[in-house]
N, C-alpha and C positions, 0 to 999 in steps of 0.2 A: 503494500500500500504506500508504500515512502517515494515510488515512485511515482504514482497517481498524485499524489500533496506535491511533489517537484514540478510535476508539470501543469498544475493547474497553478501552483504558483507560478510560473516561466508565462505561463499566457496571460496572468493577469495582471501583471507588472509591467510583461512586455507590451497589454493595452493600453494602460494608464502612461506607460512611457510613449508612447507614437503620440499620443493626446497635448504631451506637454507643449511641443515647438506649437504645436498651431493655437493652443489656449493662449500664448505666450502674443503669437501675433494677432490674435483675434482681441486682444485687449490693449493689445500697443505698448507691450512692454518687453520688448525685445533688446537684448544686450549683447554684446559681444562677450562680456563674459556671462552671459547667460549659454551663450550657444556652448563657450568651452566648455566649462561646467557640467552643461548637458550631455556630451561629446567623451567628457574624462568618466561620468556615471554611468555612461552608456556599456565602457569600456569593462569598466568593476563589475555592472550587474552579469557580463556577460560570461567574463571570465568567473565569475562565482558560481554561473551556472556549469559552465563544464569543469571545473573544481569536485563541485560535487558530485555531478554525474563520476567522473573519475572516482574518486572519495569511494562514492558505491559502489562500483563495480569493484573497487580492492576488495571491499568488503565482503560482496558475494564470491571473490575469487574468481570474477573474470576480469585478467590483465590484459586481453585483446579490447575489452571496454573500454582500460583506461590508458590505454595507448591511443585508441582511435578520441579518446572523450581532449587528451593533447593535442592531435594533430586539427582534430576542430576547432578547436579555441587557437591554436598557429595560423592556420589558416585564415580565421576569421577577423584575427587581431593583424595580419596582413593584409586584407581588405581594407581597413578602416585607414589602417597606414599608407595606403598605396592613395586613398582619398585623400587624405591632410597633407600628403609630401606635394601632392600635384597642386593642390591647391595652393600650398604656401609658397609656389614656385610660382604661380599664376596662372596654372592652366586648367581648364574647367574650374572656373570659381563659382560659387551660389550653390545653384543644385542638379547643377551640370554632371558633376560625377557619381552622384548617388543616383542618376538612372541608368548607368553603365554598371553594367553584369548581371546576370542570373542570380546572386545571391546577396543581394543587400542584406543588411540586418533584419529588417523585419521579414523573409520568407527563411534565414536562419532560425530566427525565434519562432516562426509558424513551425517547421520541421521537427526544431528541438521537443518544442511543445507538445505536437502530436505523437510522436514518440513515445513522448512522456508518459502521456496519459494512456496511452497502449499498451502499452507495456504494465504498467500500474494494473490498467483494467485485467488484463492475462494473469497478474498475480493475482488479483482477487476474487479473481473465478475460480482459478485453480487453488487457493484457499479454501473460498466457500464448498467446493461440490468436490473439493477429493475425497471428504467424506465418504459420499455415495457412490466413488469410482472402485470399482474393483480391481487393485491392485496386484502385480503380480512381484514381489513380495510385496505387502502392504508396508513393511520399513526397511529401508537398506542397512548399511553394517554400520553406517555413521548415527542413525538413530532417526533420518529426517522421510517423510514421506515420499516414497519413489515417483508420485504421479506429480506432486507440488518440482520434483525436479527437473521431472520432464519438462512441465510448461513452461520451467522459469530457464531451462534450458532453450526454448524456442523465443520465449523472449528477451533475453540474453543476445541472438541472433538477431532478432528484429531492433534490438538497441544499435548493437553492430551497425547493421545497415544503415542504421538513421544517420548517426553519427559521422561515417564513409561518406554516406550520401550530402551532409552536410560539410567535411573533408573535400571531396571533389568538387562541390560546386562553387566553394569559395574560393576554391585552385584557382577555377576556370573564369570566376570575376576577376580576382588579382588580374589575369592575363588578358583580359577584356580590357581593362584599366590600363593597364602598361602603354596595348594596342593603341588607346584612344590617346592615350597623352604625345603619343610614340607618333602618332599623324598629327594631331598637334603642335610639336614641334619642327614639322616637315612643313607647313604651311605656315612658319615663320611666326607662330605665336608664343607670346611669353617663355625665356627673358629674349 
């Protein structure tokens, strides 16, 4: 269940946080250090998010979890970076860069999210009703429910993939990003 609570907190954080910029200009009180600020928080919530995801998966003893729960957050923490360095160069400034790539933050935090709660959800079914499964032994030699292993063994797999899947597609923004700045400087703009 600790992962259902992860991800319904990741999505609801991660709503309240898309809300902020525009509540901010919808009332006209937009800052420059508002924008850092929001930008450097943006950065912490993110990386706390696959912290933990990591964190769990030590816990449950999947270290392909929290290998891939690093290479997500390197990745994604390279996206943001590859935004702020163009920008502070001059090129795509405003919000010019944040529509270049497949994985901005917010379809990160969509994926993270879904996941989450997926995965959550598979643990808590296969809690609820291993009861009633008929197991073949009904406990292994460590003591835990052979059938609670199974499922958490496939959701284990489906974290995997989320994670990968969010891995690959922040790859392939970074490289979007490089692309866009990379003709941009070919057509003579900033410096």
């Amino acid at each position: 269940q600790a992962w259902l609570v992860a991800g319904i907190l990741v999505l609801a954080f991660g709503i309240f946080d898309l809300f902020d910029g525009t509540l901010a200009r919808a009332t006209g009180k937009v800052t420059t250090f508002g924008a850092f600020l929001d930008s450097t928080l943006d950065r912490a919530g993110e990386a706390i998010t696959y912290i933990g995801i990591a964190a769990g998966c030590l816990m449950a003893g999947f270290l392909l979890g929290s290998l891939l729960a690093a290479t997500a957050m390197a990745a994604a923490f390279l996206v943001s970076y590859v935004r702020a360095k163009a920008e502070s160069l001059g090129y795509a400034t405003g919000s010019g860069m944040s529509a270049v790539g497949l994985a901005p933050r917010e379809v990160r935090l969509a994926i993270a999210a879904t996941t989450l709660v997926t995965v959550g959800l598979a643990g808590a079914i296969a809690v609820s009703t291993s009861v009633n499964i008929s197991c073949s032994p009904p406990v292994n030699s460590t003591g835990a429910n052979a059938c609670v292993e199974t499922i958490w063994s496939a959701s284990a797999w489906l974290l995997a993939a989320g994670l990968g899947l969010i891995t690959l597609l922040a790859t392939v923004t970074v490289i979007q990003r490089i692309l866009h700045v990379r003709a941009q400087a070919k057509e003579g703009e900033p410096p």
